[in-house]
C-alpha positions in Angstrom: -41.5 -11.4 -91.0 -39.1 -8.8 -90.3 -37.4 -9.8 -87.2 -34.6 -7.6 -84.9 -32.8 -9.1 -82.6 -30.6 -7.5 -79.8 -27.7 -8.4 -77.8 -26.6 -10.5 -79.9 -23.6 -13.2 -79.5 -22.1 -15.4 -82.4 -23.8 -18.7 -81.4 -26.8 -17.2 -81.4 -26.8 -15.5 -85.1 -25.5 -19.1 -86.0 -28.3 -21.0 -84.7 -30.7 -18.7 -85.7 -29.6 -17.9 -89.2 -30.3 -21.6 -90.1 -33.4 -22.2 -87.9 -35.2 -18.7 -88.8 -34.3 -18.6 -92.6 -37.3 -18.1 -93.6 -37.7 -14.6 -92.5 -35.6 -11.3 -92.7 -33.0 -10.8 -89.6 -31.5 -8.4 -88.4 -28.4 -8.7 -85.7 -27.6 -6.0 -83.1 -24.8 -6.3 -80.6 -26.1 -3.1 -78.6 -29.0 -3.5 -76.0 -32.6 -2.5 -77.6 -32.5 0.8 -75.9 -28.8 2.0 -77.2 -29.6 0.8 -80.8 -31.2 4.2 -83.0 -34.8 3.3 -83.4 -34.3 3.9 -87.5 -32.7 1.2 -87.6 -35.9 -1.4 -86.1 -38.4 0.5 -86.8 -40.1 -1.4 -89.1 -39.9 -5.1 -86.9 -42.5 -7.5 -86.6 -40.6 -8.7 -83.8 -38.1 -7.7 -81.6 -36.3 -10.2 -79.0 -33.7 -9.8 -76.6 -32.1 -10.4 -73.4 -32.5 -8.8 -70.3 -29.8 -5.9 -70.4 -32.4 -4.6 -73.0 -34.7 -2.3 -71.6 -38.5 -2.2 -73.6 -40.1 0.9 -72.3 -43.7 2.1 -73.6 -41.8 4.9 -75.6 -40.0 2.7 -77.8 -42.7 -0.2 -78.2 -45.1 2.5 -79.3 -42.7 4.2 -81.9 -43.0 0.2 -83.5 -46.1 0.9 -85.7 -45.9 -2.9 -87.1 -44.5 -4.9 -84.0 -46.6 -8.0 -83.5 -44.2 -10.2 -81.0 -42.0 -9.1 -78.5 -39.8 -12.9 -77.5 -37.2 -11.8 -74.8 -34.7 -14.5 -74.0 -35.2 -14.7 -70.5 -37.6 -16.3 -67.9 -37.8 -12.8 -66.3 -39.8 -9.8 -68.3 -39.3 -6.9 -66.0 -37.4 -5.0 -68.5 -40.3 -4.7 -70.7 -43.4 -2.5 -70.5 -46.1 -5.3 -70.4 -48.8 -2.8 -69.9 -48.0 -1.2 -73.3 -47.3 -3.9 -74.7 -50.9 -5.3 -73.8 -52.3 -2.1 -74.8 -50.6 -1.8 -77.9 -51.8 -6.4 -78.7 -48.5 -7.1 -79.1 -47.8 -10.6 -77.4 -44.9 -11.0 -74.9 -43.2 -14.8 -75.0 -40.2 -15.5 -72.3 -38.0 -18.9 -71.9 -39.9 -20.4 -68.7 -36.8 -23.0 -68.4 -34.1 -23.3 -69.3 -31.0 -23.3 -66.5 -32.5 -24.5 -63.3 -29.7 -26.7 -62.4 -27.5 -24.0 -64.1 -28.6 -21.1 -61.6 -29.0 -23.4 -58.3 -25.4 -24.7 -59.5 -23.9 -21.2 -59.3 -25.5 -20.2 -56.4 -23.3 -23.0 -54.7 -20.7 -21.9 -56.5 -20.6 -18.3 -54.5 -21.8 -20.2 -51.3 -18.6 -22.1 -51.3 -16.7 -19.2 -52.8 -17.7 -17.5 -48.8 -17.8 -20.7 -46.8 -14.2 -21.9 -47.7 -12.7 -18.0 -48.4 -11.7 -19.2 -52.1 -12.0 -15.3 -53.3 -9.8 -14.0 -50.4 -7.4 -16.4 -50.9 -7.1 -15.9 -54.5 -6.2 -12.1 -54.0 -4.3 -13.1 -51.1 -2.0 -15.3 -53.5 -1.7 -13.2 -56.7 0.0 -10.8 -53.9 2.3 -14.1 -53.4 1.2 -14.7 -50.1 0.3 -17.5 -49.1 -0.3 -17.5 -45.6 -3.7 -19.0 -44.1 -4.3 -16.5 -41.0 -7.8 -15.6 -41.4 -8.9 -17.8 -43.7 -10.3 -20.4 -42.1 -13.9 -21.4 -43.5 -16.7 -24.0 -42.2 -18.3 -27.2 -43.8 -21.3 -27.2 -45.3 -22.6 -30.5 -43.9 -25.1 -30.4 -40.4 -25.5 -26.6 -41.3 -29.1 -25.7 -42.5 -29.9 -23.4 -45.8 -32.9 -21.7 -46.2 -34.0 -21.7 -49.6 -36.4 -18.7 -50.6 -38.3 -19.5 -53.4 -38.9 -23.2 -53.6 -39.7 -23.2 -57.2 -37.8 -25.1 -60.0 -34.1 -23.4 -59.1 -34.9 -23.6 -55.5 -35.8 -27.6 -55.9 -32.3 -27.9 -57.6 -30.3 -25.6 -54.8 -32.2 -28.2 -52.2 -31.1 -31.3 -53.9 -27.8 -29.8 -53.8 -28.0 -28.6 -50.5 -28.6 -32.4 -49.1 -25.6 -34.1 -51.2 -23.5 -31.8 -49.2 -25.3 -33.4 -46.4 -27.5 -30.0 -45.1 -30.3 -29.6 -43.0 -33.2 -27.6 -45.5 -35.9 -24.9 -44.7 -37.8 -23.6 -47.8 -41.0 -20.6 -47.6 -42.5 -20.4 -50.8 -46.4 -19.0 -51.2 -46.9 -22.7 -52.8 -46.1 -25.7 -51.1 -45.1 -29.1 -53.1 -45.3 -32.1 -49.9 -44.6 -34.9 -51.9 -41.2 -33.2 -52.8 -40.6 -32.3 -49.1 -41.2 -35.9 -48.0 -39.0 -36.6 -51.0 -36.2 -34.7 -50.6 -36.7 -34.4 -46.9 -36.8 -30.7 -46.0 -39.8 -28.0 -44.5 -41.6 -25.1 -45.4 -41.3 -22.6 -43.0 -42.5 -19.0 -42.7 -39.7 -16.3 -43.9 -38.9 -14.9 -40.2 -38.0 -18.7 -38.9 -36.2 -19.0 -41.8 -34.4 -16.3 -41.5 -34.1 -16.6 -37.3 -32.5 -20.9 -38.6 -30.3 -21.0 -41.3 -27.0 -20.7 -41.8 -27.0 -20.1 -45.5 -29.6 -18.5 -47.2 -29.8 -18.3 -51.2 -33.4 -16.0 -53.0 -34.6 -17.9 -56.3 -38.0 -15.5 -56.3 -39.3 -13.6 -59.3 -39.0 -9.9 -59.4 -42.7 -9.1 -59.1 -44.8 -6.0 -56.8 -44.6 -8.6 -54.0 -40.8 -9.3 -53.7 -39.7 -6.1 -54.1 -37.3 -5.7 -51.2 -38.5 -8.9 -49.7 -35.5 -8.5 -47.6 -34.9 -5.4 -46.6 -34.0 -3.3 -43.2 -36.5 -4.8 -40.9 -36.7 -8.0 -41.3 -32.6 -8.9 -41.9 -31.9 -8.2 -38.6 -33.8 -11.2 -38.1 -31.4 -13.7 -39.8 -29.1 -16.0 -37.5 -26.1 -13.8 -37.0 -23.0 -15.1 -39.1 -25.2 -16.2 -41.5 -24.0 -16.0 -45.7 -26.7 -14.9 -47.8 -26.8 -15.5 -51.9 -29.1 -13.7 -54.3 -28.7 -15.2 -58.0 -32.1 -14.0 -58.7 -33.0 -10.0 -59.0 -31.1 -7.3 -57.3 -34.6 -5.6 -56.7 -35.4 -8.4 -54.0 -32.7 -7.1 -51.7 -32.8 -4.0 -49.9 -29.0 -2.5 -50.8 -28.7 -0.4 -47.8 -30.1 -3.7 -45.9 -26.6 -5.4 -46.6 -24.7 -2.8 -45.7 -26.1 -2.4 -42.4 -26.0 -6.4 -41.8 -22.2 -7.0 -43.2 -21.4 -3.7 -41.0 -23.0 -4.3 -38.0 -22.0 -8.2 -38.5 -25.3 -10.0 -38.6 -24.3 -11.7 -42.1 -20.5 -12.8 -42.4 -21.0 -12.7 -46.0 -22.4 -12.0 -48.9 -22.7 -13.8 -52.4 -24.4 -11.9 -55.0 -25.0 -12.3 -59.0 -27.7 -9.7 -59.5 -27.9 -6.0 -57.4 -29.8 -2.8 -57.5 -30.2 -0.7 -60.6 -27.2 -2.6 -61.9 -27.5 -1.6 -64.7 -26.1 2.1 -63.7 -22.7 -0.2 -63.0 -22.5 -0.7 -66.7 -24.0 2.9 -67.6 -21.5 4.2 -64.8 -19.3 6.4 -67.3 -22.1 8.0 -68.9 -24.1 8.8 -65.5 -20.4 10.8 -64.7 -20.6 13.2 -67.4 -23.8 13.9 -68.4 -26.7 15.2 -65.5 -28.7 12.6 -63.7 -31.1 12.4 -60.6 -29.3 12.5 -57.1 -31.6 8.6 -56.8 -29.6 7.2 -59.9 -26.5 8.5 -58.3 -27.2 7.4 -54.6 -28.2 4.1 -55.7 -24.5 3.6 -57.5 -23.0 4.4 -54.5 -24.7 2.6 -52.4 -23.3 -0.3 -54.8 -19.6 1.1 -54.9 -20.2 0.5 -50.9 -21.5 -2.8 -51.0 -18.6 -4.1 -53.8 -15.6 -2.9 -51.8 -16.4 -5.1 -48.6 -14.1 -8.2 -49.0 -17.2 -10.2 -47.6 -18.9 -9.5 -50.7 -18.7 -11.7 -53.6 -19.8 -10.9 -56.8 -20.4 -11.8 -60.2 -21.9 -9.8 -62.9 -25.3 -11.6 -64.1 -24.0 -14.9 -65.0 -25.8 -17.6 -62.9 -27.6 -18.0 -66.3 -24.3 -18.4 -68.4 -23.4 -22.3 -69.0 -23.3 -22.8 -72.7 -25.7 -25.4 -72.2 -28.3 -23.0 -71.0 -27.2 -20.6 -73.5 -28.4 -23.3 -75.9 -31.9 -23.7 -74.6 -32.4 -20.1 -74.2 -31.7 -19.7 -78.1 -33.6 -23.0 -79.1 -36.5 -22.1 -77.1 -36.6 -18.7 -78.6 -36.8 -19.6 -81.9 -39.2 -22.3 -80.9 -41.4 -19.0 -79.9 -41.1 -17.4 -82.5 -42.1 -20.2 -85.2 -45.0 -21.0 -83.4 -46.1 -17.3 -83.4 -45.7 -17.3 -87.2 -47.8 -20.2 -87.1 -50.9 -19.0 -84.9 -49.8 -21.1 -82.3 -48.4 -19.2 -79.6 -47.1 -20.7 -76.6 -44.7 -19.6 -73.4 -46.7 -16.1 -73.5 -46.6 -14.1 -70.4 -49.3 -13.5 -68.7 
């Protein structure tokens, strides 16, 4: 099969070189979107990660695609609805990094409980002076964990080795891991009114779109921290402004934001014409990046070589079992 493959990083062609030798390959390091479609145009399959965007316009310029396999748990970047339309099958990577994600979500909690990122810019300035600086310990404080799924369970686990007090609201409840790991399910406007740290692991689905958002944050405990390491869609930008502003969260921790993909795209929306939306929307993130209560890293919760690993083997599981007729990890 004639296979194209996007985004591309040199472990990856390695691993799949010798584990997909079988069929014809072709390496891109562009996103799918930015590559000319002449050069894919005849694929079988296509896979790739999630700064590849999979419109209806492209899929349907693929007269012989069969098997679109993105390297991701989330699919939001590809037109399913085409894709359905069109039979091609959609596979995903339903695990591969929970302990990875949940793990850096603590790693931007701490970064705002103990002020590691101020006082790393404080020091490259050689000054090393503590005044204002002073952070707060984890233990006897309660995070709410939104999204009790897989990640979430790992963030909890975490959360109580540090010695914390848990509240979890998820649509499905699991009560032999509450007993277990001894924490509740609560509705979101408690959780929000309780804890004192609050990280998202949701899905970016119709029903989480701007989950939080300007109603409902004015609910959460006032200097709370909030974390999102899931999808920037799930926060309501102009929500966290208002709450960093008006101080009802002390901080904020974020791996994912709104349309960021217009932060990487931000020198092209500057020259050429674009819809006053796109533009307000990378403002509203130039806003949100420049408040030193804002940590935030550029869509790595997922980036541990480990997990890198699993995301490639599981891949290449998904595509030999298509090839095969047995298809598994397809998304509904």
């Amino acid at each position: 099969m004639k296979i194209a493959i996007f985004d591309t990083k040199p472990w990856e062609k390695k691993m799949m070189i010798k584990e997909l030798k079988k069929h014809s390959l072709s390496f891109f390091d562009t996103p799918l979107h930015e590559t000319p479609l002449k050069d894919f145009v005849d694929a079988e399959v296509i896979s790739m990660f999630v700064s590849s965007k999979v419109p209806s316009e492209i899929i349907n310029k693929l007269p012989k695609l069969k098997l679109i396999a993105t390297r991701s748990t989330g699919f939001d970047h590809i037109d399913l609805k085409t894709a359905t339309k069109r039979k091609v099958a959609v596979v995903a990577v339903p695990s591969y990094g929970e302990n990875t994600v949940a793990e850096h979500a603590f790693a931007l909690i701490l970064s705002l409980s103990r002020n590691i990122h101020k006082s790393y810019l404080r020091t490259i300035r050689e000054d090393y002076t503590i005044e204002g600086l002073k952070g707060f310990d984890l233990q006897n404080k309660t995070l709410g964990v939104i999204g009790a799924g897989k990640i979430g369970m790992h963030a909890i686990r975490i959360a109580r080795g540090f010695g914390m007090d848990v509240l979890a609201c998820d649509a499905c409840h699991n009560d032999f891991l509450a007993e277990t790991l001894n924490f509740n399910y609560v509705e979101l406007e408690e959780l929000l009114n309780k804890s004192d740290v609050i990280t998202i692991h949701v899905p970016a689905i119709p029903e989480t779109y701007h989950l939080i958002n300007r109603k409902n944050i004015k609910q959460i405990k006032k200097g709370a921290i909030l974390v999102n390491t899931a999808r920037g869609s799930i926060i309501e930008t102009e929500a966290l402004i208002e709450a960093l502003d008006k101080k009802i969260l002390a901080g904020v921790g974020l791996d994912v934001l709104e349309e960021e993909d217009l932060i990487m795209e931000e020198k092209h929306l500057i020259w050429r014409k674009t819809n006053d939306e796109k533009m307000a929307s990378l403002i509203k993130n130039h806003i949100l990046l420049s408040k030193d209560t804002v940590v935030f890293t550029p869509h790595i919760g997922f980036y541990s070589q480990e997990a890198c690993d699993r995301i490639t083997k599981t891949t290449i599981e998904n595509i030999n079992n298509f090839t095969v007729g047995n298809l598994k990890n397809l998304v509904k």
